[in-house]
TORSEFI-946609 format. One record per residue (C-alpha): residue in three letters; residue number from 1; y, x, z. Coordinates in nm, 3 decimals, decimal comma. Each point is the difference from the previous one (the first is absolute). Example, Ala and Ser with C-alpha at 12.3 -4.5 7.8 and 13.67 -1.06 7.14 Angstrom:
// TORSEFI-946609
+------+-----+---------+---------+---------+
: rest :  nr :      c2 :      c1 :      c3 :
+------+-----+---------+---------+---------+
:  ALA :   1 :  -0,450 :   1,230 :   0,780 :
:  SER :   2 :   0,344 :   0,137 :  -0,066 :
+------+-----+---------+---------+---------+
***
This chain:
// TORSEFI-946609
+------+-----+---------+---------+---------+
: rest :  nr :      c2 :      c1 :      c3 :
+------+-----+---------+---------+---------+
:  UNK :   1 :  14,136 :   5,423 :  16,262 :
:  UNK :   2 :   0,030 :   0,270 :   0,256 :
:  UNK :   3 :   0,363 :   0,149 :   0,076 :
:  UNK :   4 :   0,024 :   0,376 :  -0,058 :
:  UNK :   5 :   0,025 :  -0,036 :   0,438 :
:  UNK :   6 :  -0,329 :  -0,143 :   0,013 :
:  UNK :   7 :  -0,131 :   0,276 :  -0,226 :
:  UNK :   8 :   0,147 :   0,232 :   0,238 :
:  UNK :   9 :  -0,137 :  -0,109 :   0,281 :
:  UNK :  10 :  -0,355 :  -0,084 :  -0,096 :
:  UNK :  11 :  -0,025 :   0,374 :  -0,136 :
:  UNK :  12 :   0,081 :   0,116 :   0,328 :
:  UNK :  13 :  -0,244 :  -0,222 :   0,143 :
:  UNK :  14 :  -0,265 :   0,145 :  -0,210 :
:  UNK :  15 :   0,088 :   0,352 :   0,054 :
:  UNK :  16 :  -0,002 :  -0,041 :   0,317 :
:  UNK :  17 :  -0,348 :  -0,142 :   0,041 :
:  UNK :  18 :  -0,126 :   0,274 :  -0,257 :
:  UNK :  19 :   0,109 :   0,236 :   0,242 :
:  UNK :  20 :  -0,168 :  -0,156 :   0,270 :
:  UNK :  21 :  -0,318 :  -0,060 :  -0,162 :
:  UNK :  22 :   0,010 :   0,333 :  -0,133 :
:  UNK :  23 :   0,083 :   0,184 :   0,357 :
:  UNK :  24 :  -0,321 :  -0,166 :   0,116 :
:  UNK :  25 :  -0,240 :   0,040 :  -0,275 :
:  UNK :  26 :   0,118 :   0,384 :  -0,057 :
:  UNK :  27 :  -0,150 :   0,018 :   0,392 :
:  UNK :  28 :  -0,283 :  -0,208 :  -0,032 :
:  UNK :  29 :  -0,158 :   0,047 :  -0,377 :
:  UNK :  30 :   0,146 :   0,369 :  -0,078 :
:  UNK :  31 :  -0,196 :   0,272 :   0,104 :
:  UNK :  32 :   0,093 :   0,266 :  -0,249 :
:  UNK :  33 :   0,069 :   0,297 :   0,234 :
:  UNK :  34 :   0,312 :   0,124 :  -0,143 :
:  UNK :  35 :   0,177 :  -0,326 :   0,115 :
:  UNK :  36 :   0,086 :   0,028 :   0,342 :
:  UNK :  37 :   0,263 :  -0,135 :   0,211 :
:  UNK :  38 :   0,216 :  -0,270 :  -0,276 :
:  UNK :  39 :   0,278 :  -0,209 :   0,097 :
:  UNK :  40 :   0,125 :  -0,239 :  -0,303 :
:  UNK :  41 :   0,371 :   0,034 :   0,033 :
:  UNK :  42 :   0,076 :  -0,235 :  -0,299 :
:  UNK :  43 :  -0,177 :  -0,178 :  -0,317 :
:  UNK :  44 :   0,296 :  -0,047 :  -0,280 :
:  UNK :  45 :  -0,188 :  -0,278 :  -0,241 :
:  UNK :  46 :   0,134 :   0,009 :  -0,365 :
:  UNK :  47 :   0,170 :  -0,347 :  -0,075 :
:  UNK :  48 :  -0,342 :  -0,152 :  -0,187 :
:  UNK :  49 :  -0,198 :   0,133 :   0,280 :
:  UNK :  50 :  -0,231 :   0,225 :  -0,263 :
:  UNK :  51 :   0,116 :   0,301 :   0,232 :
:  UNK :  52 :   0,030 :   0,116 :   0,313 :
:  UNK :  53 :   0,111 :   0,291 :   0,169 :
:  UNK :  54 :  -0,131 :   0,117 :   0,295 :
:  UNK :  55 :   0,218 :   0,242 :   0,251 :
:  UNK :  56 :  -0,197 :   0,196 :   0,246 :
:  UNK :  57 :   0,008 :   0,223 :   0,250 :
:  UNK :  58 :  -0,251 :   0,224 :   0,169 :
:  UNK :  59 :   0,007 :   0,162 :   0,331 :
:  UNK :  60 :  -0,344 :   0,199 :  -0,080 :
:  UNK :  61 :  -0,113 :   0,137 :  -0,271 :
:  UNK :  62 :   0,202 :   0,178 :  -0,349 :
:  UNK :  63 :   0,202 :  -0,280 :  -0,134 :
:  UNK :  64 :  -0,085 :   0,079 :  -0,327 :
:  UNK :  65 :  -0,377 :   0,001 :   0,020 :
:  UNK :  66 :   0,084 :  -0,321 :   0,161 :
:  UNK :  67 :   0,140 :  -0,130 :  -0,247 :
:  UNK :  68 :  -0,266 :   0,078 :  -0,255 :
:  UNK :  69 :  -0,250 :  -0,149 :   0,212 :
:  UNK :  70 :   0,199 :  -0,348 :   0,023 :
:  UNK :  71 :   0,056 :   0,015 :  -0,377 :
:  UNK :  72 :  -0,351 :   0,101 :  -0,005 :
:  UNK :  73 :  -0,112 :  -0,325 :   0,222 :
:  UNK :  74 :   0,281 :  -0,221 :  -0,136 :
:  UNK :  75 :  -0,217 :  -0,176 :  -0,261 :
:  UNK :  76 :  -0,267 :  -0,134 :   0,285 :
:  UNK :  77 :   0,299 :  -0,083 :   0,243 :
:  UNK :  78 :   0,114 :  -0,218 :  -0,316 :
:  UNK :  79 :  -0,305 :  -0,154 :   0,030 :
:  UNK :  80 :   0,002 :  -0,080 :   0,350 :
:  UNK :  81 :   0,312 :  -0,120 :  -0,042 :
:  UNK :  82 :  -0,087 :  -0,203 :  -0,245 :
:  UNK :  83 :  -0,251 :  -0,187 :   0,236 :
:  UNK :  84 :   0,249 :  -0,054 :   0,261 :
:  UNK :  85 :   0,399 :  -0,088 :  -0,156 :
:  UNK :  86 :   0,020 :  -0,343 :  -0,138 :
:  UNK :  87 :   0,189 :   0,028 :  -0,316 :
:  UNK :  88 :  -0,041 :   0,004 :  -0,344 :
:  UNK :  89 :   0,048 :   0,407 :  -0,078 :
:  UNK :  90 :  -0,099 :   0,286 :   0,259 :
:  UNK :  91 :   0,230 :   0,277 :  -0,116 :
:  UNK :  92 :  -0,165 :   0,338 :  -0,092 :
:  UNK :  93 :   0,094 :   0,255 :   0,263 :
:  UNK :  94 :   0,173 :   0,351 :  -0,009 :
:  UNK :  95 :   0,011 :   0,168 :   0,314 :
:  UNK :  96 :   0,325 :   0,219 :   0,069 :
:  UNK :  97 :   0,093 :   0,252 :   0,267 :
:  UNK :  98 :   0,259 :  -0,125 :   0,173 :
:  UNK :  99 :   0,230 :   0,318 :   0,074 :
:  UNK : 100 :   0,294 :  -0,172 :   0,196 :
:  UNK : 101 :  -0,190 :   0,079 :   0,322 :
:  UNK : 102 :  -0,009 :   0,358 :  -0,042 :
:  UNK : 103 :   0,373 :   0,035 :  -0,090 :
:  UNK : 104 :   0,092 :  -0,197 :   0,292 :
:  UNK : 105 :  -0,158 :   0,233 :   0,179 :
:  UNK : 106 :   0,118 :   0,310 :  -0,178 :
:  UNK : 107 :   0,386 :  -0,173 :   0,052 :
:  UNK : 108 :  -0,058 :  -0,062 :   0,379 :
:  UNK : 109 :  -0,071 :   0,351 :  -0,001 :
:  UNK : 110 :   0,295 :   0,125 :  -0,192 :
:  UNK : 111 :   0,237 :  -0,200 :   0,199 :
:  UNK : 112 :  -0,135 :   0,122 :   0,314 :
:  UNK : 113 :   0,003 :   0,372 :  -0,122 :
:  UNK : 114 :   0,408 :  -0,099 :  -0,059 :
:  UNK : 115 :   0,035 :  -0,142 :   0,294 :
:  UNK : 116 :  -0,107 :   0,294 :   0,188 :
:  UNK : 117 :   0,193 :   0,246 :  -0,224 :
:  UNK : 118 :   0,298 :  -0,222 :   0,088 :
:  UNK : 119 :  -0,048 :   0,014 :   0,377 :
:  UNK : 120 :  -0,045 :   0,357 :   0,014 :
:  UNK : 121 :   0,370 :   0,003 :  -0,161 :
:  UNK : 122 :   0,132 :  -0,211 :   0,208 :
+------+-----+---------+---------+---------+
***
């Protein structure tokens, strides 16, 4: 019987090889043009492995029609997938825009802006 610490670890095993099958075959086997520059930043996989969630970003394109167009794609993906993991269930994909980029960015920006305001008081 598997400990709940082998659980753990074998689901981050398998999200992490989802993500880097799916990095590759979203290069190689995509070619819907709304999808343009992806990075995978994470796959959450729901504990019976029926689901997994798939955080993106995009540094072309709208993220939205983006994300669409992977939602669009996911079933075929699944497929591929299918071909290539080893276990028993291939979880059904949702892709999700992953927005933590973006307000790092916007914070950076803040802080600097703050920062200057500060040294100009100084």
């Amino acid at each position: 019987m598997l400990n709940k610490s082998n659980s753990r670890n074998r689901n981050v095993r398998i999200a992490d090889q989802i993500r880097r099958d799916l990095a590759e075959l979203m290069t190689s086997e995509v070619k819907d043009p709304r999808i343009g520059l992806v990075t995978i930043q994470a796959v959450k996989l729901t504990p019976d492995y029926a689901h997994a969630k798939i955080f993106f970003t995009t540094l072309t394109g709208d993220p939205k029609q983006t994300e669409v167009a992977l939602n669009h794609a996911a079933g075929y993906l699944h497929n591929l997938l299918f071909k290539r993991l080893h276990i028993h269930t291939v979880p059904k994909l949702h892709y999700i825009f992953d927005k933590s980029i973006e307000r790092a960015i916007e914070i950076s920006r803040l802080i600097e802006e703050a920062n200057k305001t500060s040294a100009y008081q100084n």
